[in-house]
N, C-alpha and C positions, 0 to 999 in steps of 0.2 A: 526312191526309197534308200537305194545305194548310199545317197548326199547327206541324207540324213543321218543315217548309222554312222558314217565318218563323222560327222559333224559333232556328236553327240560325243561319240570315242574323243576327240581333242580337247570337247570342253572338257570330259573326266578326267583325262590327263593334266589338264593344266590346275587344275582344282585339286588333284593329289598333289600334283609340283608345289603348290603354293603352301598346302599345309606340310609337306614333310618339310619344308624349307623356313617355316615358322620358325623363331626362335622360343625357344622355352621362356616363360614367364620364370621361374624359380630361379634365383641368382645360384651363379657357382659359389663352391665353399669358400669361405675364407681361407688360406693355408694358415693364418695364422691363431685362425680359430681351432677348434677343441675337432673337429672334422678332420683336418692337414696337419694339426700339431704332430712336430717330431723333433726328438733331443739328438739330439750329434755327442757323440763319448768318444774322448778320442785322450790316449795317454800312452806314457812313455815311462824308463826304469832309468834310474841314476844312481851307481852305474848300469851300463847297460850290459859290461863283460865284467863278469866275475874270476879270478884269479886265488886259485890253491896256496896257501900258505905251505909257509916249511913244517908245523909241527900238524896239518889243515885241521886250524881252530874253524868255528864260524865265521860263512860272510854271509854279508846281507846287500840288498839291494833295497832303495825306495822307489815304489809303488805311483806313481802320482798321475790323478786323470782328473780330467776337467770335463762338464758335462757344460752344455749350451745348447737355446732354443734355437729355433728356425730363423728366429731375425737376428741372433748372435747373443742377445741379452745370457746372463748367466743364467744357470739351471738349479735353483735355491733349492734346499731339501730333499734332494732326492736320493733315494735309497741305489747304492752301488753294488755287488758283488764280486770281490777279489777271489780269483781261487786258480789253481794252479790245474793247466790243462793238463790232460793225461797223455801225454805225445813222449815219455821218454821213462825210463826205472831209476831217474833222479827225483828224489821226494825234497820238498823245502815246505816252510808251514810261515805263521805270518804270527803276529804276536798272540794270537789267542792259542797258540799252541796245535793249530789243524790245518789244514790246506786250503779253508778258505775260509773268508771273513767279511763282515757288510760294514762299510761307509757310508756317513750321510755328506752331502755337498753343501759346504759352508755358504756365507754368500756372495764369495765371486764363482761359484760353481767348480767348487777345489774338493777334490779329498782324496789324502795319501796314505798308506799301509803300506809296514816294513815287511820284505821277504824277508826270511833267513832260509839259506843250505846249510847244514853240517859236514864242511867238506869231508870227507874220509880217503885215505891215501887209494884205497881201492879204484877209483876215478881215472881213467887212465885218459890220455889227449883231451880233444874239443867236444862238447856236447852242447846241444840247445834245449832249452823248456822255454815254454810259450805260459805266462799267462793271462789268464782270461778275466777281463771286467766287463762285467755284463747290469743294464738298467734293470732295476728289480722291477716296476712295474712296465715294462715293455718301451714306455715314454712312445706309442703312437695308441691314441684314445679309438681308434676307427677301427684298430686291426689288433684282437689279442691276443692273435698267433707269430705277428712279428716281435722279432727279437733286436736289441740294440746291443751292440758290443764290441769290444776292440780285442786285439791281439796283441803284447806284448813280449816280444825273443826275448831273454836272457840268453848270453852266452856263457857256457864255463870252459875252463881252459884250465885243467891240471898242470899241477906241477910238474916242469921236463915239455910243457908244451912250447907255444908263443911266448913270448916277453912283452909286458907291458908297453906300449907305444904311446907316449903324449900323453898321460891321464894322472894330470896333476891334480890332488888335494887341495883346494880351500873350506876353511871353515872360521866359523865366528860365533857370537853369541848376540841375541839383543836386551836389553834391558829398561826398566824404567829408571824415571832420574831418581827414583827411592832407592834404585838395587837390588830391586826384584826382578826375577825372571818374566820376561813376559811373551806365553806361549800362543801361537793362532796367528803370529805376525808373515807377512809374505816378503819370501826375498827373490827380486827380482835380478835378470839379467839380461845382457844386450849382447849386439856381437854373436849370436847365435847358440847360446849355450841354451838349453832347455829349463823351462821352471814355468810359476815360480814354486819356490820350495817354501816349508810352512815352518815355523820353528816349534820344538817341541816344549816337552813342559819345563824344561831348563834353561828354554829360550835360544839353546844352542840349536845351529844348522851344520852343514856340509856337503860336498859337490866334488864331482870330478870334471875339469877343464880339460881343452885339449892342451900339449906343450906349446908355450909361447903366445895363449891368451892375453889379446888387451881387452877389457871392456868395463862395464862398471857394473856395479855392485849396489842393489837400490831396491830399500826396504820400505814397505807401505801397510797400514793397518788403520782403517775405519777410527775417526778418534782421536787421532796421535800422530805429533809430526816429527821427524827423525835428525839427530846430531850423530854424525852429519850425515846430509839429505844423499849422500849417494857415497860410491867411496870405486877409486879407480885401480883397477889391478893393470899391470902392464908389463907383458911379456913372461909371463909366469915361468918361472922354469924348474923352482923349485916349492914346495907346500908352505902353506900360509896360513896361520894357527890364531891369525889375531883382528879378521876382519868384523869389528864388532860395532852396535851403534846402540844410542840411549833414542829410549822412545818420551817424549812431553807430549801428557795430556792436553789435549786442546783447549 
């Protein structure tokens, strides 16, 4: 009777073994499907230290983040939120006049908003504000408690503080071969400086380098192909007021 009761107990055992070790018929999710979709936001402020004037008019900073899907592709249309985190008793506001403002994402998954401070002599030494760009609609479809969002420091540094180190001005303008402004163009850069940066509706741009940048200088827009195709800055040491290029329609 003993032989039996074992006997019986093995087969049960091996008969559980066998289905908990089944594999599941239902395929795992796609990550790239609407299940695993998730957008990556990730930007950065140019400049990224702000310095007090002698009389402290306004400065400003741009804004600029790029959003991208899970296989890298750009993240077309989607709704940003710039707003200035609350970590410090320095206020700055963004063109709509308040401390925080919503971007759409062009489509290489670009969209940039200008900070301004009001510096005021009050300010004394170094201080930092962080801010916050947050996916308005969460950008993961599975989970509508996750949040997507980056962090951006600004530094300020009052007057009597630091001295500026290395943060050379470039700027330019593009235009079409009619001599119209022509605004949404991207300028790129190599050599490690961050971008690209968008030109506004004047068509004009600007950047701060580090002292003694080489690299190039290379504008692209959907369309239109550029005189001339790239343009070389070398060893910069002092500001550059005339890096500018004509866009032909394709």
């Amino acid at each position: 009777m003993k032989k039996y009761i074992i006997l019986i107990l093995i087969i049960s055992v091996g008969i559980f073994t066998i289905t908990s070790c089944k594999r599941s018929e239902v395929n795992d999710p796609d990550m790239t499907g609407p299940a695993g979709f998730r957008i990556i936001l990730s930007g950065i402020a140019n400049p990224s230290t702000l310095y007090t004037t002698d009389n402290g008019s306004l400065v400003t900073s741009v804004i600029i983040v790029r959003a991208t899907n899970n296989d890298g592709s750009p993240a077309v249309g989607k709704s940003v939120i710039f707003e200035q985190y609350v970590d410090s008793n320095i206020y700055g506001y963004f063109d709509n006049n308040y401390n925080a403002v919503v971007g759409k994402t062009d489509g290489q998954g670009n969209v940039q908003k200008i900070f301004k401070i009001p510096y005021s002599n009050y300010i004394q030494g170094n201080s930092t504000i962080t801010i916050k760009v947050t996916l308005s609609d969460n950008g993961r479809l599975d989970n509508s408690l996750s949040e997507i969002y980056d962090l951006i420091p600004l530094k300020l540094i009052a007057r009597g503080g630091e001295t500026p180190e290395g943060d050379i001005q470039i700027r330019g303008r593009v235009v079409t071969d009619g001599g119209a402004a022509l605004q949404g163009a991207y300028i790129n850069f190599t050599q490690g400086v961050a971008g690209p940066l968008i030109t506004r509706a004047s068509g004009s741009w600007d950047i701060l380098v580090p002292y003694g940048w080489t690299g190039y200088v290379i504008p692209t827009k959907s369309g239109y192909h550029f005189n001339p195709e790239s343009y070389l800055v070398e060893n910069v040491k002092s500001p550059i007021s005339d890096i500018n290029f004509t866009a032909i329609a394709n």
